[in-house]
C-alpha positions as CSV (number, residue, x, y, z in Angstrom):
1,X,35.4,17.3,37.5
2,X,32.0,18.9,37.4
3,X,32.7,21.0,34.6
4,X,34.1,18.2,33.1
5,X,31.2,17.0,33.2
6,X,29.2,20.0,32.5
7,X,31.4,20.7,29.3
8,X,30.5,16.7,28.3
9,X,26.6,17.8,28.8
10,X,27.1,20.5,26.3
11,X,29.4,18.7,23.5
12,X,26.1,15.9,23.5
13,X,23.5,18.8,23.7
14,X,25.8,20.2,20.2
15,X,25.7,17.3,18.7
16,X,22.5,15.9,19.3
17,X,21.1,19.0,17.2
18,X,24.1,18.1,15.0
19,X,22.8,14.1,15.1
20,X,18.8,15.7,14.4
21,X,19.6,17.6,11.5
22,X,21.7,14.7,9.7
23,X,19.1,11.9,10.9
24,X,16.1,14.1,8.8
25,X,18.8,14.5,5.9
26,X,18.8,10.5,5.9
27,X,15.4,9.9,6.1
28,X,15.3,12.6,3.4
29,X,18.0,10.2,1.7
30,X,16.2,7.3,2.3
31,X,11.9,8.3,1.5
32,X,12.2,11.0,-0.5
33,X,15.1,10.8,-3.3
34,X,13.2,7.9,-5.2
35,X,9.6,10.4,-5.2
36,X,11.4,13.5,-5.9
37,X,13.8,11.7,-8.8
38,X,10.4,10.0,-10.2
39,X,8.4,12.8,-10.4
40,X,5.6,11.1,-8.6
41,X,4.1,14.5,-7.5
42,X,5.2,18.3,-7.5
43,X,7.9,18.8,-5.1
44,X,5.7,20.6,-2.8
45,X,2.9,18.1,-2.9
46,X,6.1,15.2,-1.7
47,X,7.0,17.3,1.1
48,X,3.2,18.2,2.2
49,X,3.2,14.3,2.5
50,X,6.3,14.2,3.9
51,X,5.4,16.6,6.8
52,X,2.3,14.9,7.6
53,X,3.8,11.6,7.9
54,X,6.3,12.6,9.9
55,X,4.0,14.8,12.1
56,X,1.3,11.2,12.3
57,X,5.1,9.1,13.0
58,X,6.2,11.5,15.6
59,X,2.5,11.6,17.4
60,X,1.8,8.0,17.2
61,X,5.3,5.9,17.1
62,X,6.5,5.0,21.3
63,X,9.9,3.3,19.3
64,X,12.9,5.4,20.4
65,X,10.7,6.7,23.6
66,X,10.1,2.5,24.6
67,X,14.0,2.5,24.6
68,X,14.7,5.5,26.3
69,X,12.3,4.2,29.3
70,X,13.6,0.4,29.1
71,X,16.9,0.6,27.7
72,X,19.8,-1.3,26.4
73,X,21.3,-1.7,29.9
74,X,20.5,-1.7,33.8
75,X,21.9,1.9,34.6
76,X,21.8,1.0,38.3
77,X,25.0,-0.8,37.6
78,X,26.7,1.8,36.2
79,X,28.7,4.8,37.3
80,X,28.0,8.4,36.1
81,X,30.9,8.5,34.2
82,X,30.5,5.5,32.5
83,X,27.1,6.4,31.7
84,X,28.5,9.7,29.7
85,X,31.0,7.9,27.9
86,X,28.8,6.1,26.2
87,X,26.0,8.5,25.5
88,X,28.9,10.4,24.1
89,X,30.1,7.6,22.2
90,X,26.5,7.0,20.6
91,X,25.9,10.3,19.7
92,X,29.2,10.9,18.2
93,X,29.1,7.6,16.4
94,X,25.6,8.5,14.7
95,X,26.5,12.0,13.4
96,X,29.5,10.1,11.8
97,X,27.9,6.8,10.8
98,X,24.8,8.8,9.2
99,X,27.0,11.8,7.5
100,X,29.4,8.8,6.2
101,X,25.7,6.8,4.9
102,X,24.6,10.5,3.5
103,X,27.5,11.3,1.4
104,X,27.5,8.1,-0.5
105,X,24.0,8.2,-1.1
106,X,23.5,5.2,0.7
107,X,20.1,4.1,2.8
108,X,20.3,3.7,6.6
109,X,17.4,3.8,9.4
110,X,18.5,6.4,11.6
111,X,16.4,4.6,14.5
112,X,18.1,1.2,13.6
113,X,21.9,2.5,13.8
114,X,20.6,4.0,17.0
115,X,19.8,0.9,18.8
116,X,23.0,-1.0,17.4
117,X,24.8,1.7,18.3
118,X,23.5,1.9,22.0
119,X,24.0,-2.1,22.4
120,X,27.8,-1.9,21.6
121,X,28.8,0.7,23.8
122,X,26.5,-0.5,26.6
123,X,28.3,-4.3,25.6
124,X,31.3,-2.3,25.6
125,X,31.5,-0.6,28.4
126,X,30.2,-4.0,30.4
127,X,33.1,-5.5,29.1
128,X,35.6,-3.4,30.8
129,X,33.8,-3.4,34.2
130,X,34.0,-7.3,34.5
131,X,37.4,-7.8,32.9
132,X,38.5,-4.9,35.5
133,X,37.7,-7.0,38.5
134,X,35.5,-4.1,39.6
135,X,33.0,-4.9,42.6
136,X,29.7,-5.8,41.3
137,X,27.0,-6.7,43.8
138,X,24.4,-8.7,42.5
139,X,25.8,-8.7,38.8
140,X,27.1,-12.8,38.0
141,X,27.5,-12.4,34.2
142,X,27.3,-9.7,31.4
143,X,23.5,-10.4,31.1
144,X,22.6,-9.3,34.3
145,X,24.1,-5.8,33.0
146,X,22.8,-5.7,29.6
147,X,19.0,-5.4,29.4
148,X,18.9,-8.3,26.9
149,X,15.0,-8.8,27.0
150,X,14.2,-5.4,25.6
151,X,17.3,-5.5,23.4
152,X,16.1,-9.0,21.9
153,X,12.7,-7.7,21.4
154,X,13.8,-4.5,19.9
155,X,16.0,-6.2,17.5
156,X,13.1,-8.8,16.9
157,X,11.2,-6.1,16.1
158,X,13.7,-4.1,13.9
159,X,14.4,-7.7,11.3
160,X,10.6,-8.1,11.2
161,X,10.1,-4.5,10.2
162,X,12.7,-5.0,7.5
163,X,11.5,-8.2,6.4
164,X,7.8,-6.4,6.1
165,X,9.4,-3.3,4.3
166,X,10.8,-6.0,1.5
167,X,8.2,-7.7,0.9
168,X,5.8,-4.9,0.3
169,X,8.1,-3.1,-1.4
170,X,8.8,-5.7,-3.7
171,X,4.9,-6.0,-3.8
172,X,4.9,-2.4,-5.2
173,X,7.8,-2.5,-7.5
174,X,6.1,-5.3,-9.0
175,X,2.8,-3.4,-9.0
176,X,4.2,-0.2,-11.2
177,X,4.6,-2.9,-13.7
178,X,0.8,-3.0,-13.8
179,X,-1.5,-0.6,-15.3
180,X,-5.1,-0.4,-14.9
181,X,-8.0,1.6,-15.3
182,X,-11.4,1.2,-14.2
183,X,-15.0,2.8,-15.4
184,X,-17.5,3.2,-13.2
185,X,-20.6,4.6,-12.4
186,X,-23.1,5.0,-9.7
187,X,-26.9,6.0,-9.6
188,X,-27.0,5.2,-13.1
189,X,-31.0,4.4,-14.6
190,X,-31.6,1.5,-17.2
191,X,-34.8,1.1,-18.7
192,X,-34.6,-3.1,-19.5
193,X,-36.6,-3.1,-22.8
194,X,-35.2,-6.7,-23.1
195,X,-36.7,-8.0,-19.8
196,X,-39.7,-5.9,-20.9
197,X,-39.8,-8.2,-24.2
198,X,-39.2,-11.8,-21.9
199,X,-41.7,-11.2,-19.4
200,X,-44.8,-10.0,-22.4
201,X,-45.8,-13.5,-22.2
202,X,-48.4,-12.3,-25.0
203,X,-46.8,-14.3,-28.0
204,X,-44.5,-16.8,-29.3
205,X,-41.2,-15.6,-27.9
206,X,-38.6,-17.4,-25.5
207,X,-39.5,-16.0,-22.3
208,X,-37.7,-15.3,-19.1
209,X,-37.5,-18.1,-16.4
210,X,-38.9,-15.4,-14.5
211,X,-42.5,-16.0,-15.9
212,X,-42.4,-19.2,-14.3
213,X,-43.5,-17.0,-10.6
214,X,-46.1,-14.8,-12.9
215,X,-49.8,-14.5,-11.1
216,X,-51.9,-17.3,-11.5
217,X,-55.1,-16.9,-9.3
218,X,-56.4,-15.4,-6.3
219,X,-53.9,-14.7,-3.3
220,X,-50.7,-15.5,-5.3
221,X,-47.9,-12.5,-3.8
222,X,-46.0,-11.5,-7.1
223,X,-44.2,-9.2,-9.2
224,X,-44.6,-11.0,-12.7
225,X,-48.4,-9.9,-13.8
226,X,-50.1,-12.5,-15.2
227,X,-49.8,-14.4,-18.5
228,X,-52.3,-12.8,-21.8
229,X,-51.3,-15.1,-24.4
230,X,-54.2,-14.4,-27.1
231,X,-56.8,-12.2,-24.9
232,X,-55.7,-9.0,-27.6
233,X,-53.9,-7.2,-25.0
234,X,-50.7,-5.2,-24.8
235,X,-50.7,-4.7,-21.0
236,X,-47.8,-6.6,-20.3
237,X,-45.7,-4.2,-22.8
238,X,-46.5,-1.2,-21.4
239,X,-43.5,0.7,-20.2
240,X,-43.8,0.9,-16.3
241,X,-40.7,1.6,-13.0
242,X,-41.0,-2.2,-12.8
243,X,-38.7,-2.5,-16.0
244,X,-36.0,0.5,-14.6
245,X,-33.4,-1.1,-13.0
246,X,-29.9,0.0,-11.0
247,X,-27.1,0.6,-13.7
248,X,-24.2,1.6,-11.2
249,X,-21.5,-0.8,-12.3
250,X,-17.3,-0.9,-11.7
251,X,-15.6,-2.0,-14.6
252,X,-12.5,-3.3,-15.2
253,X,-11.7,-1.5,-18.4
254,X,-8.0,-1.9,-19.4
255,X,-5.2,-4.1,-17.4
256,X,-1.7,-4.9,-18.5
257,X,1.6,-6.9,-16.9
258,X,4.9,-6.1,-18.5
259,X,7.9,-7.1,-17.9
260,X,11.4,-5.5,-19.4
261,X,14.1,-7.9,-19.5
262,X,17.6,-6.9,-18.0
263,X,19.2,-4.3,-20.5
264,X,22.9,-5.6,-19.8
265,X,21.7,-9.1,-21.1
266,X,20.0,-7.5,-24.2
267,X,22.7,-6.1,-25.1
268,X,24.5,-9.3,-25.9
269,X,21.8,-9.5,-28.2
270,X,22.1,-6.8,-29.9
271,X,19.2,-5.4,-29.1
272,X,18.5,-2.1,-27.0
273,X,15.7,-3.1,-24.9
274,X,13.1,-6.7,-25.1
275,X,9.7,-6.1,-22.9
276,X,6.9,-8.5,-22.7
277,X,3.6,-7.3,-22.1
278,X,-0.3,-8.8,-21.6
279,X,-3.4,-6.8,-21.5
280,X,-6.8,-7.4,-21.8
281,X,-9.8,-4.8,-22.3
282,X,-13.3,-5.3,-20.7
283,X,-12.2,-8.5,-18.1
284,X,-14.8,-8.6,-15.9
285,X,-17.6,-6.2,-14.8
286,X,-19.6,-6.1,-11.0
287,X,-23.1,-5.0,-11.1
288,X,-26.5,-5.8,-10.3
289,X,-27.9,-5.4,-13.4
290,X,-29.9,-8.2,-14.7
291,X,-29.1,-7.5,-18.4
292,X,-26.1,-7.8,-20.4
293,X,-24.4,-5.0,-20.0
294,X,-24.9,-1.9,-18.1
295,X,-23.2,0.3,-20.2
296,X,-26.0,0.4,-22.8
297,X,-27.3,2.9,-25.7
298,X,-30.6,2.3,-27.1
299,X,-29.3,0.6,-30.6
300,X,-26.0,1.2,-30.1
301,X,-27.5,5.3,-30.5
302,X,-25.6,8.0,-28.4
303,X,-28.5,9.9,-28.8
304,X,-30.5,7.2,-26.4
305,X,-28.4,6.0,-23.1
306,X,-29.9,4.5,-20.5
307,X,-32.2,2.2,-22.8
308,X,-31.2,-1.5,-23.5
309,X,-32.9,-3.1,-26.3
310,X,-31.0,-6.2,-26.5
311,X,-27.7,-4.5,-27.0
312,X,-24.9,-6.2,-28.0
313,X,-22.5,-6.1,-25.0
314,X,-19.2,-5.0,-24.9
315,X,-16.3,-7.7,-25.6
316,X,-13.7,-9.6,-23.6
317,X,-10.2,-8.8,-25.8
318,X,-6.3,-9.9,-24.6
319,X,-3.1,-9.4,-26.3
320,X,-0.1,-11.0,-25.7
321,X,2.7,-9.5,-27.1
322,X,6.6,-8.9,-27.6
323,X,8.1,-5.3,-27.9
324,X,12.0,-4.8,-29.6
325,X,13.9,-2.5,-29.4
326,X,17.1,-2.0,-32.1
């Protein structure tokens, strides 16, 4: 009987290697056929990825190593020999279950099929040891065999990681539908000749509310110098660091949503493909630049960035539109 059950040892040592090598072929299946088929990155670029995900999983995830401690089942109930059926049974079950999964291209969580797998043979084999009138001290019902808080909170855990999986997924499926780009820039310089010309407070013009803080007399704390309407002086114009200002801005520069209808229903159109589509250019802009815009040429003049004499900003444009296809 021992090397019966030596000979059992070694057929589950065979094909746990056997159950390794097809579980990183499904995973393969399963994470890396959609990047590899959409040419997301080079091939070796996928499977640098790849590897260091799995190496951050393997280091960080306690999932299969929680149910190896805890279990499926109470082992102290169970003889040795039951306990090797069904390890064999698992393992055996997997390779087949997974190669089956592989060769029809199929997706399947290697971790998942585990547990499931695991539950019914420890279910199974509790089965046979009630209905077999077997003496069972301290065991009144199939629960008190079955570990069924870890296997309820394993399970739990399994549908809410599915559910999660979906969601974002279909959160990032509808995101490649989306294309964006932003401009940015940081450290940037503006020399506000526009603020320059609403703070002069030396003629006529509209000024800037900010006048309304300007120095008036003796012991007023303020940046706004005071007002020189008609005393013949240009002080106020002078160019000074008190008109230079932060330009770094983030800009939303191009956005669209499209949406391609389902081909087999275009077809009874007659058409070979229908896509609806909305972008907009320029939609919003965060900075803390007081002017207009900080994207600014001096006159519109390449020859002069960083300078904004009342530039015209940079419009807000969206297009709706409808693409055929015949």
């Amino acid at each position: 009987m021992e090397i019966f059950y030596f000979a059992i040892i070694c057929v589950l040592f065979i094909f746990a290697v056997i159950d390794l090598n097809v579980g990183v072929s499904n995973d393969a299946v399963n994470f890396l056929n959609s990047a590899v088929g959409a040419k997301a990155a080079s091939l070796r670029t996928i499977l640098i990825v790849a590897a260091i995900g799995i190496f951050i999983g393997a280091s960080t995830s306690n999932g299969m190593m929680d149910i190896a401690r805890h279990g499926m089942f109470q082992p102290e109930h169970f003889y040795f020999r039951q306990l090797m059926c069904v390890f064999l049974a698992v393992t055996v079950t997997d390779v087949v279950l997974l190669d089956i999964f592989n060769s029809l291209g199929m997706p399947t969580s290697t971790t998942v099929s585990m547990v499931f797998e695991l539950l019914g043979a420890s279910f199974a084999i509790s089965l046979i040891k009630i209905n077999s009138g077997e003496n069972l001290e301290g065991v009144e019902n199939m629960a008190d065999l079955l570990n069924t808080g870890k296997a309820l909170e394993v399970i739990a855990g399994i549908f809410l990681s599915v559910a999660i999986a979906f969601f974002f997924g279909t959160l990032v499926q509808w995101l490649t539908r989306l294309v964006f780009t932003f401009t940015y820039r940081v450290g940037n310089k503006i020399l506000n000749l526009a603020r320059l010309d609403a703070e002069a407070m030396i003629g006529n013009n509209n000024q800037s509310k900010a006048v309304n803080h300007r120095w008036r007399k003796e012991g007023d704390n303020t940046s706004i110098p005071r007002a020189m309407f008609g005393a013949g002086s240009n002080y106020n114009t002078l160019i000074s660091d008190r008109f230079v200002e932060d330009g770094s801005f983030l800009r939303l520069n191009y956005i669209q949503l499209s949406y391609e209808l389902n081909r087999d229903w275009v077809k009874s159109l007659g058409l070979r493909g229908v896509r609806c589509y909305m972008s907009a250019n320029n939609l919003f802009c965060l900075t803390r630049y007081s002017g207009y815009d900080p994207e600014v040429n001096s006159n519109s003049s390449p020859l002069m960035p960083g300078i904004d004499a009342n530039t015209y900003p940079k419009n807000t444009a969206c297009v709706i539109g409808l693409e055929l296809k015949f």
